[in-house]
N, C-alpha and C positions, 0 to 999 in steps of 0.2 A: 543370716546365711546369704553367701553373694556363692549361686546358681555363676555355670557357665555354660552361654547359651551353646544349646545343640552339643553338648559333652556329655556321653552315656559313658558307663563302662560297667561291663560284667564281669562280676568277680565270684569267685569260690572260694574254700577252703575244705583243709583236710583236717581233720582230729583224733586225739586220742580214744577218743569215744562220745559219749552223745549229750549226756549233760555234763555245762561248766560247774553245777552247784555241787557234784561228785567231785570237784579239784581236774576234772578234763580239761585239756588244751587243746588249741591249734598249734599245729606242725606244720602244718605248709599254705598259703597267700600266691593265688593266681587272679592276676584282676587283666582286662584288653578293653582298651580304647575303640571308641565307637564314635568320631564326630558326624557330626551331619547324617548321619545315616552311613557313615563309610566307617568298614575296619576299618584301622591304622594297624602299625608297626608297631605302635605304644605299647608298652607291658611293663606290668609290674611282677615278677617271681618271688619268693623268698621262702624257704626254709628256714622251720626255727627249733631248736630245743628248749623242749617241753617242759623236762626236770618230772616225767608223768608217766608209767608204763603206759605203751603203747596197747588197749587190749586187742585180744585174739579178734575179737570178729571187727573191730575196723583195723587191722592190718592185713586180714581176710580183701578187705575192700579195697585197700589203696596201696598196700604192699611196702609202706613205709614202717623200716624196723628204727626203735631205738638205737643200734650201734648205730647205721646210717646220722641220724642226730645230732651223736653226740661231740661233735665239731662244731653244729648250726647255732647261729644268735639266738641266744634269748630273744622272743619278744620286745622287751623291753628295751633293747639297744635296734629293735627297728620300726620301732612304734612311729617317730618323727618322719621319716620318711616314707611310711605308709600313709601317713595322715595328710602329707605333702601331696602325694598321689592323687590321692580319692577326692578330697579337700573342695566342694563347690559343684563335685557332676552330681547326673542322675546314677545313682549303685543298680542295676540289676543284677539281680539276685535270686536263684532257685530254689523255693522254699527257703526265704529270706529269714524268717522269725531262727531258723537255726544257726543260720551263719552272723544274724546282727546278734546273736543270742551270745554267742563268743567272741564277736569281737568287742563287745561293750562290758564282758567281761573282762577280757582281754585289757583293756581301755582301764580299767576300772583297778585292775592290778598294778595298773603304772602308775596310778596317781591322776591320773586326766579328770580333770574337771567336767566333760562332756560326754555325748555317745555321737552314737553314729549319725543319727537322725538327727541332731545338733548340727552336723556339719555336711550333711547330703541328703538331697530328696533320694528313699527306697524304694525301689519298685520291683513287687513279687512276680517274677517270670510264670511260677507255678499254678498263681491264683489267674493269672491271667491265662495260664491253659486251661484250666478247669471251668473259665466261663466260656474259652470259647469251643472247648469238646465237653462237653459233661458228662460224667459215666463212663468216660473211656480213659486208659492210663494217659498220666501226661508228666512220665518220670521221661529224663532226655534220649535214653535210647528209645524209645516209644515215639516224642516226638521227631527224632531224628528219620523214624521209618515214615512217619506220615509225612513228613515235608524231604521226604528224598534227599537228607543230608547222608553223608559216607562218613561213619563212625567204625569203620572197618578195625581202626588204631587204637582203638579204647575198648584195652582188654583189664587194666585195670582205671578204676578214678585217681586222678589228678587234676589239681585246682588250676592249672595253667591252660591244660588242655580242654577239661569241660568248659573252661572261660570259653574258650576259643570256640566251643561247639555250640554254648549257649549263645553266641554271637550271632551266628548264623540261622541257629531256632528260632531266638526274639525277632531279626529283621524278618524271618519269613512268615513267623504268628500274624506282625504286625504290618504287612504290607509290601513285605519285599524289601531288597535293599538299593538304594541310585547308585552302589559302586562301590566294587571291589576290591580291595587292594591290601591284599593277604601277602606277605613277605615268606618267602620259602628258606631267609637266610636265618633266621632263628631256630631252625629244626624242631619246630611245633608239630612237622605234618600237614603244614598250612602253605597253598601252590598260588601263585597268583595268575589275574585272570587279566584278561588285557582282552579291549574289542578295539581294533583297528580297521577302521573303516574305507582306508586307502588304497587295501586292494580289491574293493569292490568295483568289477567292471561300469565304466558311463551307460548313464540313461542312454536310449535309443527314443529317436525321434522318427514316428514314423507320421508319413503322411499319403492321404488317399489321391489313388489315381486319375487322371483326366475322365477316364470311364466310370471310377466308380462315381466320382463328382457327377457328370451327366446322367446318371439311371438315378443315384438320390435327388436331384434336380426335377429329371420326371416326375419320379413318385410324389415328388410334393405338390406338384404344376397338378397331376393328376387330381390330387384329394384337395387342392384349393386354396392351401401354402404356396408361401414363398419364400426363398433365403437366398440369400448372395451366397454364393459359389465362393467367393474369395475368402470366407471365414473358415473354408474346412481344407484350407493348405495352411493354417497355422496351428 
């Protein structure tokens, strides 16, 4: 496996339902680039058909109906270009073992000779909240309340979006982020941040007066110091 250094990306997906060993699919592929510690613009989308009833309580969840579908790629005709995507980063991933669970299924109905873990270091967002809050929820609107993210727009899940939200939880679980730079032209709900430090008023140089120079002069001459005068007009 050839890693590419400092290339994260969080990805999600959506499903028919919860186990692939029941014949469940994925229907939809949200993955967002993460170099260096900076979102990108980078995104991967895609909707697919399933050929899978949709069940009730995950279309409860994500609001994706089968006729919506039934236009989307198979799978299979976007396998290559997902795998182009992912291909060499770190995956984070929310409760990973469900989403590598389908895609290595996924993987596995196309004929692929590998899984996921073949071709990307995974790394579980979820386990790493539950080491670092133990006992308290650490599903993403939960983290989103304790790190003061605005999830105000996620009334239902989608894989693009929660990408987009776990971007912001991970950098901030893990340290914060060096830099922002959210594209508002993809209509994600994602605003970008700019710090321009050009219109911050100039330093001010001040310096002390002939008087106060002579009374700290004193005071020193007094207690048995001494100091050049000339050092405290620079």
């Amino acid at each position: 496996m050839n890693l590419i250094p400092g290339k994260q990306i969080m990805l999600d997906t959506e499903t028919t339902g919860l186990k692939p060993q029941d014949g469940h699919r994925i229907i939809e592929i949200g993955a967002v680039v993460v170099q260096n510690r900076t979102v990108t613009e980078s995104h991967y989308h895609q909707y697919t058909n399933p050929n899978f009833e949709v069940e009730a309580e995950a279309l409860a969840v994500h609001g994706i109906t089968n006729d919506f579908l039934n236009d989307k790629p198979a799978f299979e005709r976007i396998v290559d270009e997902f795998i182009a995507f992912i291909e060499g980063a770190e995956l984070v991933i929310h409760n990973a073992p469900f989403d590598v669970g389908f895609i290595d299924h996924e993987l596995m109905l196309c004929g692929k000779d590998f899984r996921l873990a073949d071709i990307c270091v995974i790394t579980d967002s979820l386990t790493l909240a539950k080491e670092k809050h133990p006992g308290a929820k650490n599903n993403l609107d939960a983290l989103c309340k304790r790190y003061g993210i605005s999830n105000e727009h996620r009334t239902l899940h989608g894989a693009l979006l929660d990408s987009e939200i776990l971007a912001q939880v991970y950098l901030a679980m893990t340290g914060g982020q060096t830099t922002l730079d959210l594209s508002s032209n993809q209509g994600h709900g994602m605003s970008q941040l700019n710090f321009d430090l050009s219109d911050l008023p100039p330093l001010k140089s001040v310096q002390a007066s002939e008087t106060e120079i002579a009374a700290h002069q004193a005071w020193l001459e007094k207690h048995g110091g001494e100091v050049d005068a000339k050092l405290w007009q620079h």
